[in-house]
C-alpha positions as CSV (number, residue, x, y, z in Angstrom):
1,X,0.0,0.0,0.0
2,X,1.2,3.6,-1.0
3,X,0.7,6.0,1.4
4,X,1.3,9.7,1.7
5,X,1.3,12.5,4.7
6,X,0.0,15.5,2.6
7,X,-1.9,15.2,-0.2
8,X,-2.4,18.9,-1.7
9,X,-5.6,18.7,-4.7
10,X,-5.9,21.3,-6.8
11,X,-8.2,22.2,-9.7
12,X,-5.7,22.7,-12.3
13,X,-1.9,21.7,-13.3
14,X,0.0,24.7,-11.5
15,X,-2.8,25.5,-8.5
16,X,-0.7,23.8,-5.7
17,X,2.6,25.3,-7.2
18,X,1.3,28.5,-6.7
19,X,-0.7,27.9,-3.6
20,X,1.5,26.0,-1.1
21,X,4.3,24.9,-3.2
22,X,6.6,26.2,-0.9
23,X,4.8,24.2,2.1
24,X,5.1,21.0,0.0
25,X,8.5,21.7,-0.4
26,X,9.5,22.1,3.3
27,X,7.3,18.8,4.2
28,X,9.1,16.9,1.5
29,X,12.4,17.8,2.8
30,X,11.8,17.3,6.1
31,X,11.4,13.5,5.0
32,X,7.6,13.6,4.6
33,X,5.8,11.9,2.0
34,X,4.0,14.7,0.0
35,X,1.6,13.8,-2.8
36,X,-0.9,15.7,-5.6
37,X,-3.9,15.4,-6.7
38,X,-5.1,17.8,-9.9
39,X,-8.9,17.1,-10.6
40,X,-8.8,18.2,-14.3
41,X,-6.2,18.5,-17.4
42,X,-6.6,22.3,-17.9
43,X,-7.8,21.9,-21.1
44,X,-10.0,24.7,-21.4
45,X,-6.5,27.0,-20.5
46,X,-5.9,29.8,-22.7
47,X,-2.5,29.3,-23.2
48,X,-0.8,25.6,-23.6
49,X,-1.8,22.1,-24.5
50,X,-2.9,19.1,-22.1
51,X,0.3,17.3,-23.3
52,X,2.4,20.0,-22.5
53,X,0.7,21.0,-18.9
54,X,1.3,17.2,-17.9
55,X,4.7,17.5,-18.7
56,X,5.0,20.5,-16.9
57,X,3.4,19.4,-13.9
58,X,5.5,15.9,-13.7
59,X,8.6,19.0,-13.9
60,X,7.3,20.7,-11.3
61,X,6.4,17.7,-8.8
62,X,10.1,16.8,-8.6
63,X,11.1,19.9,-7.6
64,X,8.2,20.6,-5.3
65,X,9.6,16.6,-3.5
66,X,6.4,15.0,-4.5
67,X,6.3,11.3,-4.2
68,X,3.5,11.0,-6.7
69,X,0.8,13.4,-8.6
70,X,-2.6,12.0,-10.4
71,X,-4.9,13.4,-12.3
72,X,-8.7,12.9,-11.9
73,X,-9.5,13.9,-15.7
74,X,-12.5,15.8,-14.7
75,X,-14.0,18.1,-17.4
76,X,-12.2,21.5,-17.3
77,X,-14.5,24.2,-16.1
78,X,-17.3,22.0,-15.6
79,X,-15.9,20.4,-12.3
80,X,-19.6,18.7,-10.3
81,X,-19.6,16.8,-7.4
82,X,-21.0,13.8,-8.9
83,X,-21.3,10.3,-7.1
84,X,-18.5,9.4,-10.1
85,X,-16.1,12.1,-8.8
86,X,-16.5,11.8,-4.9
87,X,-16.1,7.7,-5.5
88,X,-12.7,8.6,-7.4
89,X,-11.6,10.9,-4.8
90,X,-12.8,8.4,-2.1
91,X,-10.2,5.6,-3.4
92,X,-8.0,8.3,-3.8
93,X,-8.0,9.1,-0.1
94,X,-8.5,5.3,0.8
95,X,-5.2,4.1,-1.0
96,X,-2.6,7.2,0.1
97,X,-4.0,7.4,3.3
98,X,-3.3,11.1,3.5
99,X,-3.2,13.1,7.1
100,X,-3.4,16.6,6.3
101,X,-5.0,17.3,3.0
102,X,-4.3,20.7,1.8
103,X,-7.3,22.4,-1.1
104,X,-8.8,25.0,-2.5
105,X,-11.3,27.5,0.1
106,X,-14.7,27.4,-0.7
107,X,-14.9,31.6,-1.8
108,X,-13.2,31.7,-5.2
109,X,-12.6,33.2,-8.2
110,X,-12.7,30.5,-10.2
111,X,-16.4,27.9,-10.3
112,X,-13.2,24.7,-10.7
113,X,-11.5,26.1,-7.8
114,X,-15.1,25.9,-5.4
115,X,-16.1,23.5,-6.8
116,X,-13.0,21.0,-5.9
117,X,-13.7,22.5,-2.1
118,X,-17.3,20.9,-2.0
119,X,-15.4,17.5,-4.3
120,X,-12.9,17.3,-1.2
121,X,-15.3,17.7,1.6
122,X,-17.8,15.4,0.3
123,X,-15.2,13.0,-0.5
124,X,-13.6,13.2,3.0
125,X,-16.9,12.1,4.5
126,X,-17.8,9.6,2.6
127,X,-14.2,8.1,3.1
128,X,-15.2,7.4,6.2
129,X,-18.4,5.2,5.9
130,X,-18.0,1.5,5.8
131,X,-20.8,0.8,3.9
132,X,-19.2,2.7,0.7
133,X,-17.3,-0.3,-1.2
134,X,-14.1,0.9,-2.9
135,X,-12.0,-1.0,-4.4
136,X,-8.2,0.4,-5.1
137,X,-5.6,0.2,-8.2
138,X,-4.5,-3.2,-6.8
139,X,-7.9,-4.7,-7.4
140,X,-8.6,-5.3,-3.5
141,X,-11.2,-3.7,-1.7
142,X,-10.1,-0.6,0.2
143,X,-11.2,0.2,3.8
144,X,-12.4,3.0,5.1
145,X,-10.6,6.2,6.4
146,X,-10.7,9.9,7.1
147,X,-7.5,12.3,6.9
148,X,-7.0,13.8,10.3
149,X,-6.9,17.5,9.0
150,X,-8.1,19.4,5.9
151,X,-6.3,23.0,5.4
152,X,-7.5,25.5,2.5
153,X,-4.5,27.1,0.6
154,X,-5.1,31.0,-0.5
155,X,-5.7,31.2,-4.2
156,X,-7.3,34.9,-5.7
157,X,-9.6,36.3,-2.6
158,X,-8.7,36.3,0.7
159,X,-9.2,35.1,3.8
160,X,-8.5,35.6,7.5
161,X,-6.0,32.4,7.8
162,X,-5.7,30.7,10.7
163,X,-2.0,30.1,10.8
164,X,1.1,30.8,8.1
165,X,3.3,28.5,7.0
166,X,7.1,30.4,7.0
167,X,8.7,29.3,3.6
168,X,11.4,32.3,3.6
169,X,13.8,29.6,2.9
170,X,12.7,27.9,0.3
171,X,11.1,30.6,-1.4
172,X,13.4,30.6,-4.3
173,X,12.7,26.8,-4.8
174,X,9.1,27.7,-4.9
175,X,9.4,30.1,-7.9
176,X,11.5,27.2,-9.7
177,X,8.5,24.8,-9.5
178,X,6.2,27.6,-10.6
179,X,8.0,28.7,-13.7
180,X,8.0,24.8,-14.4
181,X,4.1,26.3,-15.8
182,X,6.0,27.8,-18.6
183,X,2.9,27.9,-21.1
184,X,1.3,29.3,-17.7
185,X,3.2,32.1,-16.6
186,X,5.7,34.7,-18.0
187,X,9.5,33.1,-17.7
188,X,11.7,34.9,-20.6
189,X,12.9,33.0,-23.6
190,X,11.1,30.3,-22.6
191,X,6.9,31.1,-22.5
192,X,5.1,30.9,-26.3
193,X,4.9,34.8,-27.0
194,X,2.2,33.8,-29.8
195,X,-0.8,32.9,-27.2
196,X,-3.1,34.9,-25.7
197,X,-2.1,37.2,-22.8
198,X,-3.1,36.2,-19.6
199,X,-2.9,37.7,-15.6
200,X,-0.4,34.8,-15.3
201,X,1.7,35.5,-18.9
202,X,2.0,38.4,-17.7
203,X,5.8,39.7,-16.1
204,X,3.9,41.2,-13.3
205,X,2.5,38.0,-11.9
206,X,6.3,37.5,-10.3
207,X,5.8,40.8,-8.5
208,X,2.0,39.5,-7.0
209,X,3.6,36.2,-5.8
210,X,6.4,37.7,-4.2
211,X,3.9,40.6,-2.4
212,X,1.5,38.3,-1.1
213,X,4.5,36.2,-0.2
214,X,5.7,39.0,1.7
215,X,2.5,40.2,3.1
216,X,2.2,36.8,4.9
217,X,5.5,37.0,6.1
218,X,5.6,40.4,7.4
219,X,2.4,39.4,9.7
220,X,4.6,36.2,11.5
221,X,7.6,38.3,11.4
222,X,9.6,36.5,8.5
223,X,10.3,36.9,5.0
224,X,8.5,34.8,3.0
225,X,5.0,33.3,4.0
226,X,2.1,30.8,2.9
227,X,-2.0,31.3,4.3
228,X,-4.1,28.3,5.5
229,X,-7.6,28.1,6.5
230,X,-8.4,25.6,9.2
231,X,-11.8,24.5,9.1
232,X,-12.9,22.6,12.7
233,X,-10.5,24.4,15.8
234,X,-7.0,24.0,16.6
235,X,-5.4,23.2,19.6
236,X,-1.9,23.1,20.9
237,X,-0.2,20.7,23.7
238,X,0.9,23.9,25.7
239,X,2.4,26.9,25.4
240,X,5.7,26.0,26.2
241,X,6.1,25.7,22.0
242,X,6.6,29.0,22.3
243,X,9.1,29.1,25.4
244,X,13.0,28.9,25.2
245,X,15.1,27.8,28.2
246,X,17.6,30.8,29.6
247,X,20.6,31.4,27.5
């Protein structure tokens, strides 16, 4: 049985990258088993093919650590929860065994993006019953389980998080699995300059990732920061977590 820690699902080839690549990154080097999920092929995409976004997102998984990515196929901008989607998900969840699962919030820009947030939480209950029969890639039937955690990434409209993720050093790493999206966003001598313009195509993208980036760290007092929405309460052991002995 494969398992994973984190399983971060995202609408689209690029989402996660952009999202809470640099989180993935830190788990995966930190010896955690990160894996992705993207629920469609990005066919409808301005810019780009499907074969050349799967290439790009198998670039951008190894640098991002990832242990695995899989694609659902869903239909591009017509993502529904259907009994045929949650079911998909459900082995999904069933065979990685995910902890945390990190996903889109359920305000967005985007119908895919909202959509994928009512996907995962349908899917994440109905993990759980035992009377849902599932049978996994090996061909033997799966049993049921629930991750321990989901966690909403920040996409286009905000939220009030409930923690940050400081990714100040791996920041730079971050960007690399991003520009990995080359028919996605603007990276010189290298993006098609014959498709249609985009916010992402666009050189000024760089400066929105890198000011959010910084917003987020300037509230936890680092550099470089990542947003998550928790959606039941969290709790800590004690506060000594945030107590140091006497120098």
């Amino acid at each position: 049985m494969e398992r994973v820690d984190v399983l971060a699902i995202g609408a689209h080839p690029d989402d996660v990258e952009m999202s809470c690549g640099g989180t993935l990154i830190k788990l995966a080097r930190a010896g955690w088993r990160v894996g992705i999920v993207d629920c469609t092929r990005g066919e409808l995409g301005s810019r780009g093919t499907v074969e050349i976004r799967e290439q790009e997102a198998a670039k951008a998984a190894a640098l991002l650590g990832a242990v695995v990515r899989e694609n659902l196929g869903l239909p591009d901008g017509n993502v529904t929860v259907t009994l045929d989607a949650v079911t998909a998900l459900v082995r999904l969840f069933r065979f990685y065994r995910p902890q945390i699962v990190l996903f889109p919030p359920p305000f967005e820009r985007h119908p895919d993006h909202e959509q994928v947030h009512r996907l995962v939480r349908a899917a994440y209950f109905h993990s759980g019953l035992a009377k849902l029969v599932t049978v996994g890639p090996d061909g033997q039937p799966q049993s049921p389980y629930r991750p321990r955690q989901l966690f909403c990434y920040m996409q286009a409209y905000e939220f009030q998080p409930s923690f940050y993720v400081d990714i100040s050093d791996v920041y730079e790493d971050k960007v690399r699995a991003v520009q990995a999206h080359a028919s996605q966003v603007y990276v010189p001598g290298i993006s098609p300059e014959d498709e249609p313009e985009t916010v992402l195509s666009r050189p000024e993208f760089w400066e929105l990732l890198e000011v959010r980036a910084r917003y987020f760290g300037i509230r936890i007092g680092v550099r470089y920061a990542e947003a998550f929405l928790a959606l039941t309460p969290l709790g800590i052991p004690t506060l000594a977590i945030w107590l140091q002995p006497d120098p």
